[in-house]
Backbone as JSON, one array per atom type, in Angstrom:
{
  "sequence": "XXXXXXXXXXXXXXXXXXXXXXXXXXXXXXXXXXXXXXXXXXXXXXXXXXXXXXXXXXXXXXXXXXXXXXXXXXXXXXXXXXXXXXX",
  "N": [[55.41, 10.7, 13.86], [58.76, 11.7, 12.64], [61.16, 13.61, 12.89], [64.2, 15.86, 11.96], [65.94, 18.72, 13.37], [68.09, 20.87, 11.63], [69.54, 24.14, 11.02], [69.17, 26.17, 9.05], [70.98, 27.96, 6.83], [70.29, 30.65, 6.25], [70.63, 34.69, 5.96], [70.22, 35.77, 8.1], [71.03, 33.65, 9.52], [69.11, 32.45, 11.41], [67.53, 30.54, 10.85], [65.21, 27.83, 10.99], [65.32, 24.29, 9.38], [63.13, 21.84, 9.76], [63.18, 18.56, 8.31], [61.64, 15.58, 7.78], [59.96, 12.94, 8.5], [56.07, 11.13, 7.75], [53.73, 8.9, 8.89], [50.82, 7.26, 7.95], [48.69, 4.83, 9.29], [46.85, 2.43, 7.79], [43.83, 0.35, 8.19], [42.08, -2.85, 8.51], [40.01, -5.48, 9.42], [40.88, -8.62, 9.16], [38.96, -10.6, 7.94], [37.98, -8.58, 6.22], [39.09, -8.32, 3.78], [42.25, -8.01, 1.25], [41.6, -6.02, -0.54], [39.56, -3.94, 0.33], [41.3, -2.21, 2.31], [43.37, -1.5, 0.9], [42.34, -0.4, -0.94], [41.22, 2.15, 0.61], [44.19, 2.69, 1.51], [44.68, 3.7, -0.68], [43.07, 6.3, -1.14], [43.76, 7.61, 0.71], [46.85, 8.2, 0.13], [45.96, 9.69, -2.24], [44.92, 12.39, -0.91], [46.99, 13.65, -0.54], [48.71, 15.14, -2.76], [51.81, 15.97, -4.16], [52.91, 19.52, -3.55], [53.84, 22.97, -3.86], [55.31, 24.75, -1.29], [53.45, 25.67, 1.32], [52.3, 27.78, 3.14], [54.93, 27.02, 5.64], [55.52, 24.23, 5.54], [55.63, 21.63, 3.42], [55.27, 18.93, 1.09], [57.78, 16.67, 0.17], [57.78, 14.48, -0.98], [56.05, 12.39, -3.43], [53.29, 10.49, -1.76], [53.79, 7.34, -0.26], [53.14, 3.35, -0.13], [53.51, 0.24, 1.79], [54.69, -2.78, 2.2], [52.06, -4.94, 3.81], [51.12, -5.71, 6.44], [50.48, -7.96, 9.12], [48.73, -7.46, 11.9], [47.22, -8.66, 14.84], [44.79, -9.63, 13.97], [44.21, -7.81, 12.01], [44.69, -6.11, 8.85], [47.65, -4.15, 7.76], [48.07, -1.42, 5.88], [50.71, 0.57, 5.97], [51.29, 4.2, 4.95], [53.13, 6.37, 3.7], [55.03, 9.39, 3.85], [57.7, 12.62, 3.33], [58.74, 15.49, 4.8], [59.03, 18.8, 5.16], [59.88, 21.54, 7.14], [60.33, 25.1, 7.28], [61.51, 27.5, 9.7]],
  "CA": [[56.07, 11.63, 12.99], [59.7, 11.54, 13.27], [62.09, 14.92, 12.01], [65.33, 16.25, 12.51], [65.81, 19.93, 13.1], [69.25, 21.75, 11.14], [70.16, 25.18, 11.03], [68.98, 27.0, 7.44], [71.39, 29.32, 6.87], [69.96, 32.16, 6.23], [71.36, 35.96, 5.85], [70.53, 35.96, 9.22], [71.69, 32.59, 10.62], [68.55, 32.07, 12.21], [66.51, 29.89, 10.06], [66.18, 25.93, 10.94], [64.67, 23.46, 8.67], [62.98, 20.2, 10.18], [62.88, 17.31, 7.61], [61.25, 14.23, 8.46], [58.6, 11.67, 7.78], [54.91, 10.94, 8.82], [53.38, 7.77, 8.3], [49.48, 6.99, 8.46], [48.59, 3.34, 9.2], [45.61, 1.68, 7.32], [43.69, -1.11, 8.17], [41.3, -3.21, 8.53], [39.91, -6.9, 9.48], [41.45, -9.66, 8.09], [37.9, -11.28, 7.18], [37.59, -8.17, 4.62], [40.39, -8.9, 2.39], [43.12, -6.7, 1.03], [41.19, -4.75, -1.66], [39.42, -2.77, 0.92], [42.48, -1.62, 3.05], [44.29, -1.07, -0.46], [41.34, 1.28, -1.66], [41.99, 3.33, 1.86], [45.24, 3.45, 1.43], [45.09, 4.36, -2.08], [42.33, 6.93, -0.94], [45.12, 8.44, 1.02], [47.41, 8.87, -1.45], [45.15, 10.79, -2.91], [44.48, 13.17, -0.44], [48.37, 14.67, -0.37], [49.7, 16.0, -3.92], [52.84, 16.97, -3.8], [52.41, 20.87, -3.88], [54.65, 23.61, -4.0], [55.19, 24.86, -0.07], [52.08, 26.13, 1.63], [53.16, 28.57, 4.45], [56.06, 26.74, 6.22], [55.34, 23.21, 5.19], [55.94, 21.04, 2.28], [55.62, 17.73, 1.31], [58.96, 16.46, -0.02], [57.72, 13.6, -2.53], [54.56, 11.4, -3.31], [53.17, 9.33, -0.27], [53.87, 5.35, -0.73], [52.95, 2.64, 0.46], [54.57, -0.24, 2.04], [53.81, -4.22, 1.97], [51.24, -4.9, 4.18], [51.43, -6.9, 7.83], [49.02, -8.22, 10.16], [48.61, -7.31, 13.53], [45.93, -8.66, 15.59], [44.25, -10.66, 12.82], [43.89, -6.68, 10.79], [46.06, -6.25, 7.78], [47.91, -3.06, 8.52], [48.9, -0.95, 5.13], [51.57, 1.89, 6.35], [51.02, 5.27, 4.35], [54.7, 7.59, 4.3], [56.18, 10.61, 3.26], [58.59, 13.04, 3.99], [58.2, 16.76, 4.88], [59.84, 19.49, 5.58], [59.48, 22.95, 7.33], [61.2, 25.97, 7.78], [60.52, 28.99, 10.23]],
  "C": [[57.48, 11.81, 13.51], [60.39, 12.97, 11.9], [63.02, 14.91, 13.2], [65.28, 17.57, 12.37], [67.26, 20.24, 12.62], [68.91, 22.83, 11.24], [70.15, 25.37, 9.2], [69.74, 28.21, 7.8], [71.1, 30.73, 6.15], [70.82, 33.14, 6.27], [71.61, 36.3, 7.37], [70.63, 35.39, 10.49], [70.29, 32.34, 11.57], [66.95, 30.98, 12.31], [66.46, 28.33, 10.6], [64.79, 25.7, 10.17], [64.34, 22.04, 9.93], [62.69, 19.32, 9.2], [62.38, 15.95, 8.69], [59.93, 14.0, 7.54], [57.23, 11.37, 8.57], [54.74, 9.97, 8.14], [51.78, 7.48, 9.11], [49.37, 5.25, 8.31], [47.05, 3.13, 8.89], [45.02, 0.42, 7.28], [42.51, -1.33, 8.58], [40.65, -4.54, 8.76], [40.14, -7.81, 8.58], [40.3, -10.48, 6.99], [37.43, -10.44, 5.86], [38.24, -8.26, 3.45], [40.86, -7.55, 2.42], [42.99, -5.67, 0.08], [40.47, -3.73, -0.5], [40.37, -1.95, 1.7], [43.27, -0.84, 1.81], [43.75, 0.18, -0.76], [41.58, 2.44, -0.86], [42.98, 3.68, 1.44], [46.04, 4.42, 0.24], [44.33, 6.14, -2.37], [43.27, 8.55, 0.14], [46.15, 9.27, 0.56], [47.32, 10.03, -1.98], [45.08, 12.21, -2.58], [45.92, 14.15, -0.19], [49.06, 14.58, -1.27], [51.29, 16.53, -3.1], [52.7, 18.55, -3.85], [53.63, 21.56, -3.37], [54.54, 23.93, -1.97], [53.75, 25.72, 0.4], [51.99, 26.59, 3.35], [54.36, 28.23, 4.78], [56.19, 25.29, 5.65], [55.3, 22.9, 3.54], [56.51, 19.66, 2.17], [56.73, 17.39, 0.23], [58.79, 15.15, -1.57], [56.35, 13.02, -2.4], [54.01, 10.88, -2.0], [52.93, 8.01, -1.56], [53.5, 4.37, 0.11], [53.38, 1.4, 0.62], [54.21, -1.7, 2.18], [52.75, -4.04, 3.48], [51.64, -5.6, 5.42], [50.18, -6.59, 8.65], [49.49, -8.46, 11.53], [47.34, -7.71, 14.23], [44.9, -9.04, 14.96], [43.05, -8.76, 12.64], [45.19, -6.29, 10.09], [45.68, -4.74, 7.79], [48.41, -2.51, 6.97], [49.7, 0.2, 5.52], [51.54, 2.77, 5.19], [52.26, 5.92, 4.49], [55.03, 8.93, 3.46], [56.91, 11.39, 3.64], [57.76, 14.53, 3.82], [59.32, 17.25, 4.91], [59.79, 21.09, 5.94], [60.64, 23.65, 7.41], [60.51, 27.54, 8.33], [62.01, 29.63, 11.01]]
}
């Protein structure tokens, strides 16, 4: 998970925002093919709506997903989105 923290200015200057991005990695042996890793990662997806903020947090846009690569004979799909808090 990688963020940057700024300075929300606030009334009373003491607000910071962190934006940034998380990324879940999906995968699975190369001998199963790329519909099951796909379905995961599409299963993913799923599981984070964008939604209005929800305490401090808030996800920033859809999660996507990114071509695929093989590591270690398992095809790896990367999961991303962005966030962003403020406290």
């Amino acid at each position: 998970m990688l963020g940057d923290r700024v300075a929300n200015r606030d009334l009373a200057a003491a607000g910071i925002r962190t934006v940034g991005m998380f990324q879940i990695n999906c995968y699975a042996p190369v001998g199963l093919g790329m519909a099951q890793v796909e379905a995961l990662a599409s299963s993913v997806v799923n599981l984070y709506p964008v939604l209005p903020k929800t305490g401090t947090v808030s996800i920033e846009s859809p999660l996507n997903t990114t071509s695929s690569i093989v590591v270690d004979n398992y095809i790896l799909v990367p999961v991303r989105a962005t966030y962003r808090t403020e406290a």
